[in-house]
C-alpha positions in Angstrom: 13.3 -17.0 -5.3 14.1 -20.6 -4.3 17.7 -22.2 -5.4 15.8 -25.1 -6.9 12.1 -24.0 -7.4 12.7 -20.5 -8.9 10.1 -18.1 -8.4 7.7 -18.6 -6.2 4.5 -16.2 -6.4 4.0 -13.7 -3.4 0.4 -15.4 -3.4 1.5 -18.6 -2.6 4.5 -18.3 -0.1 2.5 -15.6 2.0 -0.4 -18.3 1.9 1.7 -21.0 3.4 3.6 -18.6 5.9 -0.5 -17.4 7.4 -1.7 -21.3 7.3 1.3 -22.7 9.3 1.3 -19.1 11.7 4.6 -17.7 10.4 3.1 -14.6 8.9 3.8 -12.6 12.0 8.0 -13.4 11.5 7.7 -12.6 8.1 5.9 -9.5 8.1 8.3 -8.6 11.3 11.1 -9.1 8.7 9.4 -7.3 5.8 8.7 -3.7 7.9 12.5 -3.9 9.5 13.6 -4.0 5.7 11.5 -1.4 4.3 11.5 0.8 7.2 15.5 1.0 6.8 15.4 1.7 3.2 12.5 4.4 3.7 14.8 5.7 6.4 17.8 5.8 4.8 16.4 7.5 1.5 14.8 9.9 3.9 18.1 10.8 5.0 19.8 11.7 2.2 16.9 14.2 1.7 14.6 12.7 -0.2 10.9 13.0 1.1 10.4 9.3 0.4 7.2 7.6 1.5 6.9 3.1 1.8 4.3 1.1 1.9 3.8 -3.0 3.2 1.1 -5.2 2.7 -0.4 -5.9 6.3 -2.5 -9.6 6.9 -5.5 -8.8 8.7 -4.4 -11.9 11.0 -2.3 -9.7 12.9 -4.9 -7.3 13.7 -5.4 -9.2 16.6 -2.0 -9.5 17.3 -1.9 -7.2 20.5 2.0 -6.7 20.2 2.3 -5.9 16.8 1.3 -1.6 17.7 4.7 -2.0 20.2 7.1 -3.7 17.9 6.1 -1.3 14.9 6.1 1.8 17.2 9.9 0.7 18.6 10.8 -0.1 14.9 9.9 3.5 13.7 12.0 4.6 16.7 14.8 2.6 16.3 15.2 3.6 12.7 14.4 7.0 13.1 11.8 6.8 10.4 8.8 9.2 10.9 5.4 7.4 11.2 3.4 9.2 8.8 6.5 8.1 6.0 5.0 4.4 6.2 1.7 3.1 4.5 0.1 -0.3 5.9 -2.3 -1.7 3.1 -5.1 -4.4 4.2 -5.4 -7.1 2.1 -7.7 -9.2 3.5 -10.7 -7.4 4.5 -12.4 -10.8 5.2 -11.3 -10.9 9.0 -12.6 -7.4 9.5 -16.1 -8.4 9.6 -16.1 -10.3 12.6 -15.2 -8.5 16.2 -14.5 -5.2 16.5 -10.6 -5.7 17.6 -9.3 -5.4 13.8 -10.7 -1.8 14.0 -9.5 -1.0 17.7 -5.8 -2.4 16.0 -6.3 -0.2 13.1 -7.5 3.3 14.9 -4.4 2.4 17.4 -1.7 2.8 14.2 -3.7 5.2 13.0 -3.1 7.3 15.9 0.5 6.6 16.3 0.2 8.9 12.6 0.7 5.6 10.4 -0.9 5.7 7.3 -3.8 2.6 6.4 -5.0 2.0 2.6 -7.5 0.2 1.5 -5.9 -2.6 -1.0 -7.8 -3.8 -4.3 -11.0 -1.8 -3.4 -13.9 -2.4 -6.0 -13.3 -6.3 -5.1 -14.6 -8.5 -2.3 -16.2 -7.1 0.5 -14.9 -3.0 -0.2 -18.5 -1.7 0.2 -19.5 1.9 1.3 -20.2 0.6 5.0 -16.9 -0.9 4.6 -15.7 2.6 3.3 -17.1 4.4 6.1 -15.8 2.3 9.1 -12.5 1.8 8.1 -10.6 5.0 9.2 -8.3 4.6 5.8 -5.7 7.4 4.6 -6.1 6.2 1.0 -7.8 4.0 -1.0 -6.3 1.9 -4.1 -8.6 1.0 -7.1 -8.2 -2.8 -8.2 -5.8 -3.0 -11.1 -8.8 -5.2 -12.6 -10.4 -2.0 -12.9 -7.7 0.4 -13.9 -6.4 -2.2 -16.9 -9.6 -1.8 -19.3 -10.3 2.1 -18.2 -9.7 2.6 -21.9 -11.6 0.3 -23.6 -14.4 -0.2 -21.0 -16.8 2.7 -20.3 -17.8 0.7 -17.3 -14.4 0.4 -15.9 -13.8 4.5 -16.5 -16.8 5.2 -14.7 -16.0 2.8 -12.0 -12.5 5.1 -11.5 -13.8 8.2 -12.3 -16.5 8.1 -9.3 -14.9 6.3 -6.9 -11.6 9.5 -7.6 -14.7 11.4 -6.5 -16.0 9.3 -3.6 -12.4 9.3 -2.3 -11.7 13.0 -2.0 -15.1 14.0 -1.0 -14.1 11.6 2.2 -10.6 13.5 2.3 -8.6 10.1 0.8 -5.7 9.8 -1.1 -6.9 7.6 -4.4 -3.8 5.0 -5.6 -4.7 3.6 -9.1 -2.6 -0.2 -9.4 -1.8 -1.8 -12.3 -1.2 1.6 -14.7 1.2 0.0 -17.3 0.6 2.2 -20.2 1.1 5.8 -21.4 -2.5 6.4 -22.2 -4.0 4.9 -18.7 -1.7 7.3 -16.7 -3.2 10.1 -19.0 -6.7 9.8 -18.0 -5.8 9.0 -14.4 -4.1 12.3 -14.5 -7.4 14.1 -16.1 -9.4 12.5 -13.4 -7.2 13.9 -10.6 -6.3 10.4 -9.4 -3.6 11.1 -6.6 -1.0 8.1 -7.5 -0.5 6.0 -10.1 1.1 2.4 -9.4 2.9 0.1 -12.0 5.4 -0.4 -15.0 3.9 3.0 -16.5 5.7 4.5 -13.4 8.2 2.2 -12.4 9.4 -1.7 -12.4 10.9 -3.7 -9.3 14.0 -2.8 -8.4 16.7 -2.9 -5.7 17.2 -0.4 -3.2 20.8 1.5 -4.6 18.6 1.2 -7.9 15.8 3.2 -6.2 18.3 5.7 -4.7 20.0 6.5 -7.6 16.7 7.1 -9.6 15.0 9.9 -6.5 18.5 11.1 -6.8 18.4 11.9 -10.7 14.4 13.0 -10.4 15.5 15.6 -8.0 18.0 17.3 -10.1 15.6 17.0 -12.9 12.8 19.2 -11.0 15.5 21.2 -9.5 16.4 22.2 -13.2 
């Protein structure tokens, strides 16, 4: 939020930080703050799991393995407790460093989705080369599951697709009662949105886990 602009959409501010070569600071910045929260939720003994949007410009950024690696370390946060989602598939076409980056965090037992598949360039070749954890289903898709047939189907087989490749399935953009109902019929593994949950700040969060847990516990 700027002091004089206001809000200023994540679209546009990580647009400007990748064109003038500053998304590598910010998404430094980002992971150091979510890896401390995820740490310290984890902690207090709640099996808490974060995820951070990842620009497929630093793919080729040969110390970005080492920073993350020193950043789990330092924060004592396991590796398989953080989720990096690609969202720009378009520089994965090209060389094959992007996948050398991603098989390296991938072995360091970091978790890689596949963001707003059913768009762009998520075909199955894409599928099958990209040594994802999980995959999450555009919220273009998930929005009109009730009243479109075609958007149901689009869920319901690629649910399937997902776990007969042994991925996780995240379904973005579940905002209402009765979309979280048939995601839940259709064995989808995470749902993502104001259905579930809204923005909020990390004491917030905390406090929230804390209640869920004595909720199951009872």
């Amino acid at each position: 939020t700027h002091p004089d602009k206001g809000p200023i959409a994540a679209s546009e501010f990580v647009a400007a930080a990748e064109q003038h070569n500053r998304i590598g600071k910010l998404t430094d910045f980002v992971l150091e703050q979510a890896i401390a929260a995820a740490a310290s939720i984890n902690k207090r003994g709640t099996d808490f799991d974060i995820a951070v949007n990842l620009s497929a410009r630093l793919l080729t950024d040969k110390g970005f393995t080492l920073r993350l690696s020193a950043l789990l370390a330092r924060q004592g946060l396991p590796a398989h407790h953080l989720t990096l989602e690609l969202t720009e598939t378009a520089a994965l076409t090209g060389s094959g460093e992007g996948l050398e980056m991603i098989t390296r965090l991938r072995d360091l037992g970091i978790n890689i989705a596949i963001d707003d598949y059913g768009t762009g360039l998520s075909t199955l070749e894409y599928l099958k080369k990209i040594p994802a954890t999980e995959i999450k289903i555009d919220q273009s898709f998930v929005k009109g599951m009730v009243e479109n047939r075609s958007d149901r189907l689009m869920v319901q087989s690629t649910i399937g697709l997902a776990h007969s490749l042994g991925r996780k399935v995240v379904a973005e953009g579940v905002e209402h009662r009765d979309i979280l109902d048939l995601l839940i019929g259709m064995g989808c593994d995470i749902a993502q949105g104001f259905a579930i949950g809204r923005p909020m700040g990390l004491d917030s969060l905390a406090k929230r886990l804390t209640a869920d847990r004595k909720r199951s516990a009872a």
